[in-house]
N, C-alpha and C positions, 0 to 999 in steps of 0.2 A: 590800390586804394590806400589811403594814409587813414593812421588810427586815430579818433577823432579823440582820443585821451591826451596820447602821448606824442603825436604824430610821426613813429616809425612804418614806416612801408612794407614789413615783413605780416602782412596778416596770411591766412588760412581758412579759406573756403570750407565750411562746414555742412556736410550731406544730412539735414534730419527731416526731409518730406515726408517721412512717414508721421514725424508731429506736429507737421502744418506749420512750423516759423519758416522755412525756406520756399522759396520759389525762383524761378529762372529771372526773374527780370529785379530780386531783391534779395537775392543769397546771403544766408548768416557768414558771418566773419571773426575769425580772433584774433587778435593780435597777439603774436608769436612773443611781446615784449614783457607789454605788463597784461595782459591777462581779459582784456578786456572783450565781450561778444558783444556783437551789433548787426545790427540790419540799418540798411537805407532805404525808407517806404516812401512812396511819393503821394504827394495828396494831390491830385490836380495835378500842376505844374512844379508845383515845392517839393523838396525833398526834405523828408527830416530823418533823423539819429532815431535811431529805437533800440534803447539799451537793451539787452536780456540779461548778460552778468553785468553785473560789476568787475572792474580790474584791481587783478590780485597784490599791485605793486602800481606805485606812481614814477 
């Protein structure tokens, strides 16, 4: 998946089910670059960005 900041491809699957942001069909992500977490939630059909952090570097 490409990072929707910066768009390098080196992101990182992040395990935190135990505090309800991750799930199998929407797993959090960071990119390994600038710093950035996200999830991709779908509403219906759409997909949207759901920031958690902010990225640490542009």
């Amino acid at each position: 998946m490409k990072c929707p900041n910066c768009g390098d491809r080196k992101s990182v699957e992040i395990d935190i089910h135990s505090s309800g942001f991750s799930a199998e069909q929407s797993p959090v992500k960071e990119c390994g670059a600038c710093g950035l977490v996200w999830r991709v939630k779908m509403s219906g059909e759409k997909a949207e960005i759901d920031i958690i952090k902010a990225a640490d570097k542009k």
